[in-house]
C-alpha positions in Angstrom: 150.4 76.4 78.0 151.3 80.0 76.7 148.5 81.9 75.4 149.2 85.7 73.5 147.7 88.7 75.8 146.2 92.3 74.6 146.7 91.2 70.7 143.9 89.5 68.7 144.9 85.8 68.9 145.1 85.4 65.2 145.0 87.6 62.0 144.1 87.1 58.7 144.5 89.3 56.1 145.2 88.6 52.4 145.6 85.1 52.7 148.6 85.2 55.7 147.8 84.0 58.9 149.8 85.1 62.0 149.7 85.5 65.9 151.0 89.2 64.9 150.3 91.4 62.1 152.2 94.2 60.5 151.2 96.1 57.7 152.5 95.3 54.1 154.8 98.2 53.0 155.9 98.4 56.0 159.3 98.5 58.2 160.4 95.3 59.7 160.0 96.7 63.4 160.3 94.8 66.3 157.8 95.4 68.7 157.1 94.0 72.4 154.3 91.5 73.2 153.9 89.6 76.2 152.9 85.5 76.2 151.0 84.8 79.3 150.9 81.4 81.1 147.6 79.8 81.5 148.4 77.5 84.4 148.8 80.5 86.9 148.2 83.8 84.9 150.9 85.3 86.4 154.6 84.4 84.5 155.0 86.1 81.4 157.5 86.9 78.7 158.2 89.5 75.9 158.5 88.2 72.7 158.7 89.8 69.3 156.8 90.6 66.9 157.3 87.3 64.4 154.9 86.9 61.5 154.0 83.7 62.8 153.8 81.3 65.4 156.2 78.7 64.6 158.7 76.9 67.1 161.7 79.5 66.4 160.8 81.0 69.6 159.0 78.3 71.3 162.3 76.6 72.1 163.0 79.6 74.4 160.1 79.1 76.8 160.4 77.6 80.0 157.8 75.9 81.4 155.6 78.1 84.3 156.7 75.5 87.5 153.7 76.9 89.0 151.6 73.7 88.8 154.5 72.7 91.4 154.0 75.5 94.1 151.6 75.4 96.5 148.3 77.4 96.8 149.8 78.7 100.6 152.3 80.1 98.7 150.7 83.0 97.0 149.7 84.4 100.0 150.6 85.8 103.2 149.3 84.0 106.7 147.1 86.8 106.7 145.3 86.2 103.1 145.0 82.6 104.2 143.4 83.3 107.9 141.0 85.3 105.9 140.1 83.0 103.1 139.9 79.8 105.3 137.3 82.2 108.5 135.0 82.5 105.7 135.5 79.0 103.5 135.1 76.9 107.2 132.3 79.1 108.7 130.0 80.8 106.0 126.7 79.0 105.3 125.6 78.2 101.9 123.8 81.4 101.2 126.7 83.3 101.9 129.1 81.0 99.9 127.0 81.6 96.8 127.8 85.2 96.7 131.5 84.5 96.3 132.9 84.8 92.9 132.1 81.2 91.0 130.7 79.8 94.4 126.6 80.2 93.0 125.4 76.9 93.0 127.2 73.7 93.1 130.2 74.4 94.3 128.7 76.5 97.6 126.8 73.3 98.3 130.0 70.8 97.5 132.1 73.0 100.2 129.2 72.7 102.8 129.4 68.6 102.2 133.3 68.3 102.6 133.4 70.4 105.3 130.8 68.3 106.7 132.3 64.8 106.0 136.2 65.7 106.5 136.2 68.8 109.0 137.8 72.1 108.2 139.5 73.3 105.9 143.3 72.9 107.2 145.2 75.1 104.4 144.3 76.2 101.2 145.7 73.6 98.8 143.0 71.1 100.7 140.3 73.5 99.1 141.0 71.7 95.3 139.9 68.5 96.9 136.4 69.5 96.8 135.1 68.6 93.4 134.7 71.0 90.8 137.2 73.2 92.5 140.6 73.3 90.9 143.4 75.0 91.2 142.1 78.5 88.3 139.0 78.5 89.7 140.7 78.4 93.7 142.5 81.2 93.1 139.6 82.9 91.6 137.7 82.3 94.5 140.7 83.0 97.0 140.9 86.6 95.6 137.3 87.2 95.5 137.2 86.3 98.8 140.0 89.1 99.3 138.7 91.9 97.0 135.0 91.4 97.3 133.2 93.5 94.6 131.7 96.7 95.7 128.1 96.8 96.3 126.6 99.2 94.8 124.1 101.6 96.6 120.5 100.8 95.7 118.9 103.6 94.4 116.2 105.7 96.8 112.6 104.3 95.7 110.8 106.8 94.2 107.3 108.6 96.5 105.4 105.6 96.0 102.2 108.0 95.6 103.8 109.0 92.8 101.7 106.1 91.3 98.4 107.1 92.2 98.8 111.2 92.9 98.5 113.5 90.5 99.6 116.2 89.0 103.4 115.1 90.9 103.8 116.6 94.2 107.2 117.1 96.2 107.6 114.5 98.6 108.7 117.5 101.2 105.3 119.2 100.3 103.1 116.4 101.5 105.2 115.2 104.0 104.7 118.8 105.9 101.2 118.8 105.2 99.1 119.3 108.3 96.0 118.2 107.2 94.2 117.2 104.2 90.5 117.0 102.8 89.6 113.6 101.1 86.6 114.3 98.8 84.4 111.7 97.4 82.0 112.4 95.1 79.2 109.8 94.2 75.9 110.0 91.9 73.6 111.9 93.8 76.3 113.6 96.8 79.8 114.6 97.4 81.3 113.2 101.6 84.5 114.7 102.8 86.5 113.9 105.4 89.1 116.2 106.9 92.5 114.5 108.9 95.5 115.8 110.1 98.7 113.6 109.7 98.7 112.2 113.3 95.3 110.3 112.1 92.5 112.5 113.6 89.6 112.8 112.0 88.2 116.4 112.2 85.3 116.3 110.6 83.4 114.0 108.2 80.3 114.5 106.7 78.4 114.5 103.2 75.9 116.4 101.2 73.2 115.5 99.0 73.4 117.2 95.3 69.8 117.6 94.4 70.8 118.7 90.5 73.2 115.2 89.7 71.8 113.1 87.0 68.7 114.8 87.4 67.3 115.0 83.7 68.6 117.3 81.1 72.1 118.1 82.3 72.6 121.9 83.2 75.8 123.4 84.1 74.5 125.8 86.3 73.1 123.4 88.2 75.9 121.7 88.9 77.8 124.2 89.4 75.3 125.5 92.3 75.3 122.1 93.7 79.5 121.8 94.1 79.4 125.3 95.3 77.6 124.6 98.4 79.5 121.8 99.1 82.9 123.7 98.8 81.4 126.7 100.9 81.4 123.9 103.7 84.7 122.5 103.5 87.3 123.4 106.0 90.9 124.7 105.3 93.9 122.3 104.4 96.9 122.2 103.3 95.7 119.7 100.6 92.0 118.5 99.0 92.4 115.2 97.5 89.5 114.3 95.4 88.7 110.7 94.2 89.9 110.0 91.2 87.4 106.9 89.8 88.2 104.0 87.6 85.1 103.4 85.4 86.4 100.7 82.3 85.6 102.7 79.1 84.4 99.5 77.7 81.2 99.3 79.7 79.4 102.4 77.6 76.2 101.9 79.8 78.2 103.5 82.6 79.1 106.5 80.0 76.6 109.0 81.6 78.1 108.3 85.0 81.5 108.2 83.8 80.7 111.9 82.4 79.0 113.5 85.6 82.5 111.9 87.6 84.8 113.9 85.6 82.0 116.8 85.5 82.4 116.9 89.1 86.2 116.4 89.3 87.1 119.2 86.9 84.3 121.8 88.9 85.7 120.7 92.4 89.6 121.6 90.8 88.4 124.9 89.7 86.8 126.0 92.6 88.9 124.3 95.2 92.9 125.9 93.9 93.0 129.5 94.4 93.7 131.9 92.1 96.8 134.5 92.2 97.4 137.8 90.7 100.8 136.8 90.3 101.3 132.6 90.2 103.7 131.1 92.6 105.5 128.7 90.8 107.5 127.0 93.3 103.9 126.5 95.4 102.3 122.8 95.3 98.8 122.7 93.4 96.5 122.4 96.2 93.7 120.2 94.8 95.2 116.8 94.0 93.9 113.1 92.5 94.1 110.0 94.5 93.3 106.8 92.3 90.0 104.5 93.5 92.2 101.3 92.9 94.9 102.3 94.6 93.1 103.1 97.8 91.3 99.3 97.2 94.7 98.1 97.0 95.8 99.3 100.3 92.5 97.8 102.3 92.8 94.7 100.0 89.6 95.9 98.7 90.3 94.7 95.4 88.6 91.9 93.6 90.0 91.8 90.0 89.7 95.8 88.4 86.8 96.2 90.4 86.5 97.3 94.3 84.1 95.8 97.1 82.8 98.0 99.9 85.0 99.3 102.9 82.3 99.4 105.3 83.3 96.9 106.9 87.2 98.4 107.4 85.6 101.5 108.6 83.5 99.8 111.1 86.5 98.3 112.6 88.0 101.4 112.5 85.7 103.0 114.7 86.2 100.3 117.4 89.4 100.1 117.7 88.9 103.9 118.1 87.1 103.2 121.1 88.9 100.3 122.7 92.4 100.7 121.5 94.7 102.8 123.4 96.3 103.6 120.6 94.0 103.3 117.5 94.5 102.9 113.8 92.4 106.5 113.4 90.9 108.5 115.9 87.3 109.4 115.6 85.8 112.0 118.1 82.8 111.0 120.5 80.4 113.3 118.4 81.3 111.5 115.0 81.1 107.6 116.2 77.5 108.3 117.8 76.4 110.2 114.8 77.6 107.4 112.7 77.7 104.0 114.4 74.8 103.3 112.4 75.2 104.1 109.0 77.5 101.3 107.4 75.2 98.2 108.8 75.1 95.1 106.3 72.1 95.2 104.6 71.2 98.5 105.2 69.8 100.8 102.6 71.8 103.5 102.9 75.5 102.6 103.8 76.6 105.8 103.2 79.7 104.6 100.9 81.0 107.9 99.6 81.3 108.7 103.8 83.6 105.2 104.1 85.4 106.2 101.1 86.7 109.2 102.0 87.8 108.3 105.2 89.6 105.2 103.9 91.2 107.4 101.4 92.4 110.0 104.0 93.8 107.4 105.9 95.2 105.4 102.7 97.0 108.9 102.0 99.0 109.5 105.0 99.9 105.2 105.6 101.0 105.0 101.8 103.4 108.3 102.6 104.8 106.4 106.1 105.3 103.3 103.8 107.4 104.9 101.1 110.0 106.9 103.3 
């Protein structure tokens, strides 16, 4: 069979139907197309541009003999080491990313290689059902001219996610050390780490004015200031950022002193120039709750369970690992080896969560490079 090539198959305009189209008006022009045959793609012949497709011309064609030739014959020994390696070795995962091999037909090959040996030549290959010869030679040259991969693109800073405002990766990853801040109802905890995951220092202070009656600004503010006259240098304070549902409006008043606290800790904690540097990173950054509960598996549902339990372990593997998950000095684990006991009244939370978010910080940046 013949079929027309780069031509619309058949045009209709004002009632005439025709494998080729010219213009009314216009000169009888002769003008070269090419009739391309089906069985092997490859013989062609010119023909003219006729008005339509009627058997003045079809007398001329010879039959393609192609259907006659064998499927060795397109190609050299080479071509056909190549095709039959990889038709008699590959397994069926790596048939199915040939060219028209997904599926079936990667698991037919399997099963006729299995039941009548290898493949000795190609024209053996149209034996295995739904393989004929179109679809062979489809398979031959993909075989020979496998697509390109294409490069995958770099994954984006997965703290993108949870840090805010956006950071560099290049900034954080030549951070030194950072500050995690915690702030809960009634006192703020920091932890200070350095990026080969020793802890520094860790402690918390109680904030006398939070939630205490009428709110006063001043107040608060006398209360954050304290605790930021205590916090060591860094390269970086990262400061809780909570996830209250705005739904629940009985957790308002709380939600309010969180972002109270948040917004007072950015003001005081960034430093102020004369003249801004805009190519410096913004030294106080958010880290979200959730994602920090993600990392431990702390999550159940939106809401987050206590990591007391992860720090706990934390602090014994400190002790009897050679080489520990986070180092904790000797003065640190005595002064807290008893404060996150089950049961106990005070579990000193806002302490476990800033260590777990230190540590989430610098594992989450090892994960995404």
């Amino acid at each position: 069979m013949w079929v027309a090539r780069r031509f619309t198959s058949l045009v209709a305009r004002r009632g005439q139907c025709g494998l080729f189209y010219r213009p009314q008006g216009s000169l009888p022009e002769l003008e070269f197309r090419y009739l391309n045959c089906t069985c092997c793609w490859r013989s062609r012949i010119p023909v003219a541009g006729f008005e339509t497709m009627n058997g003045t011309f079809s007398s001329s064609i010879t039959p393609c003999n192609d259907d006659n030739k064998s499927l060795d014959a397109y190609y050299t020994s080479e071509q056909r080491d190549v095709i039959l390696q990889l038709l008699n070795n590959a397994a069926e995962s790596e048939l199915a990313a040939v060219k028209l091999l997904r599926g079936r037909k990667s698991v037919n090959i399997v099963e006729y290689r299995t039941r009548n040996g290898p493949f000795k030549n190609l024209e053996s290959v149209i034996n295995v059902p739904l393989l004929k010869h179109k679809s062979a030679v489809i398979v031959f040259n993909s075989i020979l001219n496998p697509p390109e991969k294409k490069e995958k693109r770099k994954v984006k800073v997965q703290l993108a996610k949870f840090i805010r405002p956006e950071v560099e990766r290049t900034w954080l990853e030549e951070a030194n050390s950072i500050v995690s801040i915690v702030c809960g109802v009634n006192k703020i905890a920091w932890a200070h780490m350095d990026r080969g995951m020793n802890v520094l220092e860790w402690q918390h202070e109680e904030c006398h004015n939070f939630l205490k009656g009428t709110y006063m600004a001043s107040a608060y503010l006398d209360d954050i200031s304290s605790v930021v006259s205590h916090l060591p240098t860094a390269d970086f304070f990262v400061v809780e950022k909570p996830s209250i549902s705005l739904q629940n409006t009985a957790l308002y008043p709380v939600m309010a002193h969180m972002r109270t606290v948040e917004a007072m800790l950015f003001a005081l904690l960034e430093p102020r120039y004369t003249q801004p540097d805009i190519t410096a990173p913004p030294k106080v950054l958010n880290m979200m709750r959730t994602a920090v509960g993600r990392h431990f598996d702390l999550m159940v549902g939106e809401s987050r369970t206590s990591g007391a339990q992860t720090v706990r372990h934390m602090m014994t593997e400190s002790v009897t690992q050679k080489i520990p998950r986070v180092t904790f000095p000797h003065n640190l684990l005595v002064k807290y080896r008893n404060s996150f006991q089950m049961g106990g009244r005070s579990r000193g939370e806002e302490l476990c969560d800033a260590i777990l978010q230190a540590v989430a910080f610098y594992e989450l940046l090892s994960e995404s490079s």
